[in-house]
C-alpha positions in Angstrom: -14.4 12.6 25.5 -18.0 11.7 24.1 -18.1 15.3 22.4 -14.6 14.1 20.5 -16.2 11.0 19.9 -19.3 13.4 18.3 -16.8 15.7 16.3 -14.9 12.4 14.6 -18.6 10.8 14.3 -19.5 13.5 12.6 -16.2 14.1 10.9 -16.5 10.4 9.2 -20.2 10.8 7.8 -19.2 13.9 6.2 -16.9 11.5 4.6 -18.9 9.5 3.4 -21.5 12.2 2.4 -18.6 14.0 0.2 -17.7 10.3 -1.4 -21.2 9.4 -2.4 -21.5 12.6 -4.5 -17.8 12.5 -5.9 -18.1 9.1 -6.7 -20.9 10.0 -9.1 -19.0 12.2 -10.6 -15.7 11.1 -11.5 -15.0 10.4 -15.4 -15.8 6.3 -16.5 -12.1 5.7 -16.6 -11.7 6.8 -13.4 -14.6 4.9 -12.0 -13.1 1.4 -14.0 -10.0 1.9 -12.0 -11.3 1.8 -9.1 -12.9 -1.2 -9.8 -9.6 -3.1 -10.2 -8.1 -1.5 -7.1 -11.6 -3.1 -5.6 -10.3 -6.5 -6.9 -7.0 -6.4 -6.2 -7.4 -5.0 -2.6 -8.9 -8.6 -1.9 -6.2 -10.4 -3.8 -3.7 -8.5 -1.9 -5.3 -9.2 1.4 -5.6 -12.7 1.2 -2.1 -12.7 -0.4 -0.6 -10.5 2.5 -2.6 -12.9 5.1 -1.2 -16.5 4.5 2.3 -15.6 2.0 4.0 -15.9 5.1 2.6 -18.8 6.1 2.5 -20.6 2.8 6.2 -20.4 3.2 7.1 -21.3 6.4 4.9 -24.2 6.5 6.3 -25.7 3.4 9.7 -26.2 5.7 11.7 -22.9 4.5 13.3 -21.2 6.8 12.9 -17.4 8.2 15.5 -16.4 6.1 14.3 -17.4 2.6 11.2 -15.6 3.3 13.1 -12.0 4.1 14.4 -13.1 1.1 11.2 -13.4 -0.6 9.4 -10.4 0.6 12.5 -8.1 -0.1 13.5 -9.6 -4.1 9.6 -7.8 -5.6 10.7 -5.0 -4.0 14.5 -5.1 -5.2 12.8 -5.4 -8.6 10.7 -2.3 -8.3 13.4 -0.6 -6.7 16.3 -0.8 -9.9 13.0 -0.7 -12.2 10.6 2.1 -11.0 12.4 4.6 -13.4 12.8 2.5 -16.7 9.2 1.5 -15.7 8.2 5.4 -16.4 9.9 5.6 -19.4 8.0 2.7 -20.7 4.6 3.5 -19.1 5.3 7.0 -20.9 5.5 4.9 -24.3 2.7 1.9 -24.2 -0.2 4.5 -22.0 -0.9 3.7 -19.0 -4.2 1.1 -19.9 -1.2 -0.9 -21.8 0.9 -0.8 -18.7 -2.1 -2.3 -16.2 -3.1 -4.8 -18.8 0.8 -5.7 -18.9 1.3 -5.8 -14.8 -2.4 -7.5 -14.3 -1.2 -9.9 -16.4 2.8 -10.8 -14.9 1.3 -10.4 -11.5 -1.7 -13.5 -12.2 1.0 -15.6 -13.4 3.6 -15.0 -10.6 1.0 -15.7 -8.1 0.1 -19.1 -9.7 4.2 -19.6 -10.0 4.1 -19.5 -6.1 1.6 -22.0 -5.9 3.2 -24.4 -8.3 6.9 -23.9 -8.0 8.5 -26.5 -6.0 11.9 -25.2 -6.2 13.3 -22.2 -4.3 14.7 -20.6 -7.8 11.7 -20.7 -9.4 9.9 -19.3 -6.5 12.6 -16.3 -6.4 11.5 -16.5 -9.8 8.3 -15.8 -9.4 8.8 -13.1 -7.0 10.9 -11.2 -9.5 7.8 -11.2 -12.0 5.5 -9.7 -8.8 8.1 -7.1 -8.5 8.2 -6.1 -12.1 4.2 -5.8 -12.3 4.4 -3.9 -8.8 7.0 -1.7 -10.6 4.5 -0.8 -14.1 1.3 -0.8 -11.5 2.6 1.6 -8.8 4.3 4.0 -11.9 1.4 4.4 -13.8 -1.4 4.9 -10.7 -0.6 8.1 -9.9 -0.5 10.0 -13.6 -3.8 8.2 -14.7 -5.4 9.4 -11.6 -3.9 13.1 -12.4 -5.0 12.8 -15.9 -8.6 11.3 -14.9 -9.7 14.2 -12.4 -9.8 17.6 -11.7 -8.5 19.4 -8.9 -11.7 19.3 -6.8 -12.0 16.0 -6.6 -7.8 14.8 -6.9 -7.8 14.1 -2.8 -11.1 12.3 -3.0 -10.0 10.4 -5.7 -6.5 9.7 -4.4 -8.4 8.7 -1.1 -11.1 6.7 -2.9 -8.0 4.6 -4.5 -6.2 3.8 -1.3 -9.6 3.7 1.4 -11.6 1.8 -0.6 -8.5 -0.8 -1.7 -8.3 -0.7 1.9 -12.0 -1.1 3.0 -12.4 -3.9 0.7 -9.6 -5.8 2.1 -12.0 -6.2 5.4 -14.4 -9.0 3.2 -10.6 -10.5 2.3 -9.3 -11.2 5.7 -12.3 -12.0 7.0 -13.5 -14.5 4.8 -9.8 -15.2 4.0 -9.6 -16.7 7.7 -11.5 -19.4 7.2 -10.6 -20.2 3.6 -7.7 -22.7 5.1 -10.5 -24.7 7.5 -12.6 -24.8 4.3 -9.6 -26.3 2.0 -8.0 -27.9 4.7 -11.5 -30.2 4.8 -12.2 -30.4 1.3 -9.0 -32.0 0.2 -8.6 -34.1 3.9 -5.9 -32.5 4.8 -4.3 -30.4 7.4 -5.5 -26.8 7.9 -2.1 -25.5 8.5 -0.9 -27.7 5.8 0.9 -26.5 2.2 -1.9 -28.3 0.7 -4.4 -26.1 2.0 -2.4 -22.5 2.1 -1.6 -23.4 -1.5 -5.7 -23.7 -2.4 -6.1 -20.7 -0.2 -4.0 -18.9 -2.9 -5.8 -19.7 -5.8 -8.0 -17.8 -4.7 -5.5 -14.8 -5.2 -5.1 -15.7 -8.5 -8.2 -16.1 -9.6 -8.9 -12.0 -8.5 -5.7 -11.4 -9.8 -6.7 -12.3 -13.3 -10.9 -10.7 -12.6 -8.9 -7.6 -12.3 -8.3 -7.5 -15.9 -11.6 -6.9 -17.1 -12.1 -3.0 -15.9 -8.7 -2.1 -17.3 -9.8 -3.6 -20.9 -12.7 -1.2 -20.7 -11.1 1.9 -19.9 -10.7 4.7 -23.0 -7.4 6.0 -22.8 -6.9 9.3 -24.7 -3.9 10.2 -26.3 -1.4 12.7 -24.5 -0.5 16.1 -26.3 3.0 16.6 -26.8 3.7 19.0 -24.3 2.6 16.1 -21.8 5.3 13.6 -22.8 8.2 13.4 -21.3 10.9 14.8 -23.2 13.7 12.1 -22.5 14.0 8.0 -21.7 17.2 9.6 -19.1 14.8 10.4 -15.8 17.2 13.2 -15.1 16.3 15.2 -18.0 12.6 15.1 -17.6 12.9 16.5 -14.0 12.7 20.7 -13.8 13.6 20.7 -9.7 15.5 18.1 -8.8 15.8 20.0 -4.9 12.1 19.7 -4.9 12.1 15.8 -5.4 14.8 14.6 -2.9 12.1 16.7 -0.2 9.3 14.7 -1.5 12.1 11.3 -1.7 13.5 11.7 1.6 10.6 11.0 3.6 9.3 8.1 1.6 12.2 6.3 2.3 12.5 6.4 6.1 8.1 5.7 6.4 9.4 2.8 3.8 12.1 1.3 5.5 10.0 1.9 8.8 7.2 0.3 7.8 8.8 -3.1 5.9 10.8 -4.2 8.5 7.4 -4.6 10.7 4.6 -4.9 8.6 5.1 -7.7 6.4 5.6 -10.1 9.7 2.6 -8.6 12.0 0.7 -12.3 11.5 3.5 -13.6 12.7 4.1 -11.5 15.5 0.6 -11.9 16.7 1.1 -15.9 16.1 4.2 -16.0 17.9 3.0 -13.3 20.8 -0.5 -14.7 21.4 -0.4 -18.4 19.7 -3.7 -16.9 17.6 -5.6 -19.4 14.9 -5.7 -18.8 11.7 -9.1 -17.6 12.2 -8.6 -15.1 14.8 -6.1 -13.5 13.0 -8.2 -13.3 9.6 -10.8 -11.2 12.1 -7.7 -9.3 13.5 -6.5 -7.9 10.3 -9.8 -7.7 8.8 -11.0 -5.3 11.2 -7.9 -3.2 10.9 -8.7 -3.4 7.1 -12.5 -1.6 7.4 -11.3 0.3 10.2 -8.0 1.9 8.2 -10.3 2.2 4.8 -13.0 4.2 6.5 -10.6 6.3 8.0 -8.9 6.8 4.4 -12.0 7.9 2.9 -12.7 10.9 5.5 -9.1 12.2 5.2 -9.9 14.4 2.3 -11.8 16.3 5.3 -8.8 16.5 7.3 -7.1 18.5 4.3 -9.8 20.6 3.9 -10.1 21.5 7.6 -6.2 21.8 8.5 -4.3 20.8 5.0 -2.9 18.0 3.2 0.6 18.2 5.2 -0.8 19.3 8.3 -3.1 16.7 8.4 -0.6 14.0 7.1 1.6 14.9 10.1 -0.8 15.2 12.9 -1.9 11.8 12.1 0.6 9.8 11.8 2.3 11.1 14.9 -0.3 10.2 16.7 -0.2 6.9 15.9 3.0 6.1 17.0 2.1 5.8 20.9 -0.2 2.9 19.4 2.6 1.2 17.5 4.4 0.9 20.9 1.3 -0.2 22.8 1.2 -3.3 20.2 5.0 -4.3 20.1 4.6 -4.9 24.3 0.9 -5.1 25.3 1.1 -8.2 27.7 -2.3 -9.2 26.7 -4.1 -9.8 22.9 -7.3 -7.3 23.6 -5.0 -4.1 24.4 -2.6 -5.1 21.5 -5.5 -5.6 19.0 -7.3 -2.2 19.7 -3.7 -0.4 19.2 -3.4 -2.3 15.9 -6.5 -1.2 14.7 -6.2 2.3 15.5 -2.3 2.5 15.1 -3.0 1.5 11.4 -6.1 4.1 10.7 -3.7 6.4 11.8 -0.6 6.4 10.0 -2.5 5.2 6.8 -5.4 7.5 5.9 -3.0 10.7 5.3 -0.6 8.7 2.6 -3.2 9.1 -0.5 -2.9 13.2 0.5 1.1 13.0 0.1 0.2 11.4 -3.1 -1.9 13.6 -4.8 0.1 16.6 -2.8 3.7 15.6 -5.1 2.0 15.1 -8.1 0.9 18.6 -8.1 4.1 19.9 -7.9 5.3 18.9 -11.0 4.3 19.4 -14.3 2.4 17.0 -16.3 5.6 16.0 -18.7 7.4 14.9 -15.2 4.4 12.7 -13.5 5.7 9.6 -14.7 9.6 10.2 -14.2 8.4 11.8 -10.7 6.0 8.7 -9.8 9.2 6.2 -10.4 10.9 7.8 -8.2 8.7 8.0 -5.4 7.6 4.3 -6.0 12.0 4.0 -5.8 12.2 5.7 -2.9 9.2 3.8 -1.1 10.8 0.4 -2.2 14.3 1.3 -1.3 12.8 0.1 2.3 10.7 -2.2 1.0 13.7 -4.0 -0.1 16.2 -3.3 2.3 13.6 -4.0 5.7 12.4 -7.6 5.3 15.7 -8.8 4.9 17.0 -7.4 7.7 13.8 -7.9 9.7 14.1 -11.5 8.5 17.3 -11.8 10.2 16.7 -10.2 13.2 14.0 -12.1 13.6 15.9 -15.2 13.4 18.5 -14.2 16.3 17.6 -15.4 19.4 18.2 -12.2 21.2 16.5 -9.7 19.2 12.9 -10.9 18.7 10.1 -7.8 18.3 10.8 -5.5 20.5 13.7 -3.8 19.0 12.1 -3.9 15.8 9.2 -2.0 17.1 11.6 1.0 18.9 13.5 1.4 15.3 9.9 1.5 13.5 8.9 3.9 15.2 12.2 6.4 15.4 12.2 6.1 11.4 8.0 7.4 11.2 8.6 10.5 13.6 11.8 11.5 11.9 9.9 11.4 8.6 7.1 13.2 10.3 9.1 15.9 11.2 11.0 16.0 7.9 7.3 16.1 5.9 6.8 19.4 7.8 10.0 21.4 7.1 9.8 20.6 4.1 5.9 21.3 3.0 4.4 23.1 5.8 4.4 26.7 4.3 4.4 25.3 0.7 0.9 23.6 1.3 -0.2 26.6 3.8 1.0 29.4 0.9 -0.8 27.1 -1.8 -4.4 27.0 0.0 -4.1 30.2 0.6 -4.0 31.3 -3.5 -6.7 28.5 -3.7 -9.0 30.0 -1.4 -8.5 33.8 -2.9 -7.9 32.3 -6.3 
């Protein structure tokens, strides 16, 4: 045990070794947006820390906020693809300017809407930015790299989003206490989850200033895609339903659970607000650092071998959360179960977009971000109203979680075992 405890030491400062020189050297543009990922990793950790309870404490019901957390994903879902064709016609520095800006005045909308239209409202606008933002990551990154540094990259972009999310929670935890006592009011109050996410918006709109700076070069023509029908731009369509298979089930798996874990750890274990900003910051440092020593995974075993093995493994963790009778056990299993089944997604990433040419990124990076919210739509909603039955509860919820990441596990492997074993082995002779 204390020699596998050495090896994943070891493992994890080689990590960090391999990021401090890589970091050095990837291109200005690349380096800028990374610096808005920075940003928005602690808007989107704050956000995903008191949304939720925003809502519920202004009196809606459990329902309305399935509702909520499935319509920006609904968006995404029936816009991912016109969202390529667009990102393919502004550039992508256009298209972040463009989301930045939608999702800084959607998260103020949520603040100051006081009506539940315009809050679906609002949460429409969030799933239009989510749509241009998730399309256009991908191709830049491609575009902004070269293949000895695409997994660190890919890995810098999701681990260090991640990582930074650990100063969100954390501090985010006690940003109700210190609103809550400014304005006299409540901790738990509207009043003082509503100040708490200012604070999102303010990042929201900070995120802006990298992307201004960024140097976008023009495309040739053999890198635009040929047609605004997705279809047409796509040279094996076999190839993509194996890459969009699996995304869906991890999708669907993972939004009928995730989006509620504060409220399954306040409902399970009556934690403060406090506690659970420490809880989920934790798992935030814990699942970044993780993220950034994947890229040594690949190396050692392979992008898909390594994507497999690790999220596998984290599924006897999942289960230990969902019925852990006390907070400690469940806590350590969250922390680890989420390191686990995280750090190999930015390798999947950077694995698809290799397989297509450079004309196809964009059509190809819709339809992954479709298949991923296709879940992300679909799960809340129905979480939302299991959640609300009075025989159902967590458990179940866990059990189905978990059957949807092993089957996609398994898929990932039949799919793009020998394809990513037959490709390192050109690399390596190559």
């Amino acid at each position: 045990m204390i020699r596998l405890a050495d090896r994943l030491i070891y493992t994890v400062g080689q990590g960090f070794a391999r990021y401090g020189r890589q970091l050095r050297g990837f291109s200005p543009n690349a380096r800028l947006y990374l610096i808005s990922t920075v940003i928005l990793g602690l808007s989107f950790s704050l956000n995903q820390l008191f949304f939720n309870l925003y809502i519920v404490s202004r009196g809606y019901s459990r329902d309305f906020l399935g509702e909520l957390q499935s319509m920006p994903n609904l968006i995404a879902l029936f816009g991912a693809i016109p969202a390529g064709s667009v990102v393919d016609y502004i550039g992508r520095k256009r298209a972040f300017v463009l989301a930045n800006v939608m999702r800084t005045a959607a998260s103020l909308g949520i603040i100051l809407a006081h009506d539940p239209w315009l809050l679906r409202l609002s949460m429409a606008t969030a799933g239009v930015a989510g749509a241009l933002w998730m399309v256009s990551g991908a191709p830049f990154m491609m575009e902004n790299s070269t293949p000895k540094e695409r997994n660190a990259l890919f890995s810098a972009n999701f681990g260090l989003q991640t990582l930074v999310g650990f100063f969100g929670t954390l501090i985010g935890g006690y940003l109700p206490t210190l609103f809550g006592g400014l304005m006299s009011v409540d901790i738990e109050s509207p009043q003082a989850y509503a100040a708490t996410l200012g604070v999102v918006v303010a990042l929201s709109a900070l995120s802006l200033l990298p992307i201004f700076m960024i140097q976008e070069q023009p495309r040739p023509a053999a890198g635009q895609a040929r047609s605004l029908l997705p279809w047409r731009n796509i040279s094996d369509p076999g190839l993509i339903v194996r890459i969009f298979v699996p995304n869906i089930l991890i999708s669907m798996g993972a939004a009928i659970l995730i989006p509620y874990m504060n409220l399954f750890f306040k409902d399970t274990f009556a934690v403060s607000d406090t506690t659970l900003g420490g809880l989920f910051a934790v798992s935030a440092i814990v699942t970044g650092t993780a993220t950034l020593a994947s890229p040594v995974l690949a190396d050692r075993w392979g992008r898909i071998r390594a994507l497999v093995m690790t999220q596998l493994t984290s599924i006897p963790f999942l289960l230990i959360i969902g019925f852990a009778p006390v907070l400690w056990i469940a806590s350590l299993a969250f922390w680890v179960r989420a390191a686990l089944m995280n750090m190999g997604n930015p390798l999947y990433n950077a694995f698809a977009m290799e397989q297509v040419t450079e004309r196809e990124r964009a059509t190809v990076s819709g339809l992954l971000g479709m298949s991923w919210t296709i879940g992300w739509t679909v799960g809340p909603y129905l979480s939302g109203y299991m959640q609300a039955q009075p025989n159902i509860g967590f458990r179940p919820i866990f059990l189905i979680t978990c059957s949807l990441y092993i089957v996609a596990a398994v898929l990932v492997r039949v799919f793009f075992q020998q394809m990513d074993d037959h490709q390192r082995a050109e690399a390596h002779t190559g």
